[in-house]
MITORDO-932562 format. One record per residue (C-alpha): residue number from 1; residue in one letter; x, z, y. Coordinates in steps of 0.1 Angstrom, whole numbers, plus 5000, padded with zeros to 4 digits. Layout:
{NUM; 'A'; {X; Z; Y}}
...
This chain:
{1; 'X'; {5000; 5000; 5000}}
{2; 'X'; {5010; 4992; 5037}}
{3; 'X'; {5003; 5016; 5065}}
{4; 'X'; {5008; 5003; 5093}}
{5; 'X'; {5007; 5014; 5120}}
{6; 'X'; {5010; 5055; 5124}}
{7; 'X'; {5012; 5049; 5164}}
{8; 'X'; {4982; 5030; 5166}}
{9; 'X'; {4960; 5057; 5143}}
{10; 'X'; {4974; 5086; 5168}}
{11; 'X'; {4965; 5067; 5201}}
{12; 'X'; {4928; 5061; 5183}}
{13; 'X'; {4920; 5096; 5183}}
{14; 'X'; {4909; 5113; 5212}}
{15; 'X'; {4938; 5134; 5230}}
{16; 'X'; {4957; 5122; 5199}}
{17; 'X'; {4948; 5148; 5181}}
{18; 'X'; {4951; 5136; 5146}}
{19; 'X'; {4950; 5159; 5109}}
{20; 'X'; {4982; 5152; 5099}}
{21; 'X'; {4979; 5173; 5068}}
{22; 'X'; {4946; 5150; 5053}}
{23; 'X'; {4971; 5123; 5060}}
{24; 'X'; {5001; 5135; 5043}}
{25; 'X'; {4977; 5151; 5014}}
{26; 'X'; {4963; 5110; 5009}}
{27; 'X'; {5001; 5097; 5008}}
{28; 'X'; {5011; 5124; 4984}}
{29; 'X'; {4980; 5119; 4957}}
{30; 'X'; {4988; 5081; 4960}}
{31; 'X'; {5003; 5069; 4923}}
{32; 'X'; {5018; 5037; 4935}}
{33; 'X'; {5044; 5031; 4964}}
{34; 'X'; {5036; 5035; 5000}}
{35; 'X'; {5056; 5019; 5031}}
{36; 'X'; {5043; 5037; 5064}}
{37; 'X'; {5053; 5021; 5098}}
{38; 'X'; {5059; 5036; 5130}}
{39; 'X'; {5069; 5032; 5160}}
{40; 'X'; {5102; 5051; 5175}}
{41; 'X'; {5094; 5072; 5206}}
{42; 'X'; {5122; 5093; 5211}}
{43; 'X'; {5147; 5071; 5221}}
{44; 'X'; {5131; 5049; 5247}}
{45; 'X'; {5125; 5052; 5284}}
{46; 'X'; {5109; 5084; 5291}}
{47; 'X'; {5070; 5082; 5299}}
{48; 'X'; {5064; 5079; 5334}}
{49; 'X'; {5031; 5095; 5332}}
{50; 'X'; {5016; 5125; 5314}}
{51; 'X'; {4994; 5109; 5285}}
{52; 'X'; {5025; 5090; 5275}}
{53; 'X'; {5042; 5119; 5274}}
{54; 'X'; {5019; 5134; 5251}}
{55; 'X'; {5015; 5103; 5231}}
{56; 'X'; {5054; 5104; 5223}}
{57; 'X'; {5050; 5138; 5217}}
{58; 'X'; {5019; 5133; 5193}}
{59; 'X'; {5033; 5102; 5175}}
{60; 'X'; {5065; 5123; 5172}}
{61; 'X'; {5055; 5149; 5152}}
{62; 'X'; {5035; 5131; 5130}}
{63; 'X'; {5063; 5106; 5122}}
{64; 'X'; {5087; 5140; 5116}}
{65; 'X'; {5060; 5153; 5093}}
{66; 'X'; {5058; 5119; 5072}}
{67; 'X'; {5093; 5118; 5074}}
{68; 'X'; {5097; 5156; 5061}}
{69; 'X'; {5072; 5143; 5029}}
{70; 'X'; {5086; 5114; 5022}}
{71; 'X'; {5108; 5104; 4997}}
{72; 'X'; {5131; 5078; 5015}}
{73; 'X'; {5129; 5077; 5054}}
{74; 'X'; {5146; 5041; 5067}}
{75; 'X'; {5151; 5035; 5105}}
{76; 'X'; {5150; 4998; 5112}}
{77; 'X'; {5168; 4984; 5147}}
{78; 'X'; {5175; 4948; 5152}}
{79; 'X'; {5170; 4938; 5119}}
{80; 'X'; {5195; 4963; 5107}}
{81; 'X'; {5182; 4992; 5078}}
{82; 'X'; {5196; 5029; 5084}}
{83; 'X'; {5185; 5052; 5058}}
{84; 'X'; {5180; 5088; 5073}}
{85; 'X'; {5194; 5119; 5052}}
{86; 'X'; {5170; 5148; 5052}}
{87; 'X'; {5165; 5174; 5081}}
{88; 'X'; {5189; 5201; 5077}}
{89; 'X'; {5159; 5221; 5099}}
């Protein structure tokens, strides 16, 4: 299955408030394999107003919560793949 994308389900929900756990608890109970996409909001141009700030701060912790339940995290830029150890946090 292909999920994609996690930023467009957070900015659906109204003040991006979004049940992160019911999403991880579907991915988890999934038998087959699972490629969630995201976007990267952390190392961009800081928002210039306050709901984008709290978009990149919603989208951020649900993408660190994925990643923290996920078997295999992989950051893609230009092209290139970067697989991402586990949070020593």
């Amino acid at each position: 299955m292909l999920v994609d994308s996690l930023g467009t389900w957070v900015a659906a929900h109204d003040g991006f408030d979004v049940d992160v756990d019911a999403l991880i608890g579907a991915l988890a109970t999934r038998t087959g394999d699972t490629v969630v996409v995201s976007e990267e909001v952390g190392l961009g141009v800081h928002p210039s107003t306050d709901i984008g700030g709290r978009f990149r701060d919603a989208l951020g912790l649900v993408n660190q919560r994925v990643a923290d339940a996920a078997d295999r995290v992989l950051l893609v830029v230009a092209g290139r793949v970067l697989p991402l150890d586990r949070s020593p946090w």
